[in-house]
C-alpha positions, -999 to +999 in steps of 0.1 A: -774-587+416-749-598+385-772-595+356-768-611+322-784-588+297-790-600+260-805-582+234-815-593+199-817-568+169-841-580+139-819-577+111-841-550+091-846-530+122-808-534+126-799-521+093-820-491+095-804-481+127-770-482+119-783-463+080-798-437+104-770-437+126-787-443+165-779-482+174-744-470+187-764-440+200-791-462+216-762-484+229-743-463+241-771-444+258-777-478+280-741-484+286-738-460+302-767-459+327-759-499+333-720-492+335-714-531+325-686-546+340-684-566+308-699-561+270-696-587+238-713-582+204-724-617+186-750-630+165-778-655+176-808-670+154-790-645+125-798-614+148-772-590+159-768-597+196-753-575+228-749-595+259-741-570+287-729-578+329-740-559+351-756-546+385-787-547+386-797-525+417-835-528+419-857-545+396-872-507+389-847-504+367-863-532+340-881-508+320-857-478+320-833-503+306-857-528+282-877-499+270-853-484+246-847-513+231-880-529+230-893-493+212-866-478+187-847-516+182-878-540+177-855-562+203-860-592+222-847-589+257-837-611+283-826-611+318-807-636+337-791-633+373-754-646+371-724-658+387-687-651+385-662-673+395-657-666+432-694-663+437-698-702+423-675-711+445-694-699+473-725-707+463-714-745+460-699-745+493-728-733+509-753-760+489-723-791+497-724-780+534-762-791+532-762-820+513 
């Protein structure tokens, strides 16, 4: 399932990672097990902010993914199932066909 993955740094936890050098490390380390199709860096609520697309396989993979951040970032995480484009378009076909 398309995934929307967001993950909010606190700012002091934030700083101390990237003093220490492991956010990009601990980034990086997810990116690579979630492969995202798509990756942005932001800010939200003054936090520095990752929002990641991506597969999500089997709903085992939660904590292998949330856990790392949850532990060495101090993060909030959230999870919400997406849609591209296409998939919209489907989607809305199929509800219009039973309305």
């Amino acid at each position: 399932m398309r995934t929307l993955l967001k993950v909010c740094i606190p700012v002091e936890r934030g700083n101390s990672a990237i003093r220490d050098g492991s956010l990009g490390k601990i980034i990086e380390r997810i990116m690579s097990k979630i492969q995202p199709e798509g990756s942005y860096f932001t800010t939200s609520e003054g936090k520095r902010t990752g929002l990641f697309f991506f597969d999500l396989k089997d709903v085992t993979q939660i904590p292998e993914i949330v856990e790392p951040f949850f532990m060495e970032l101090k993060a909030e995480v959230d999870f919400r199932p997406v849609m591209n484009t296409q998939s919209f378009k489907k989607g809305l076909a199929a509800a219009m066909s039973k309305a």
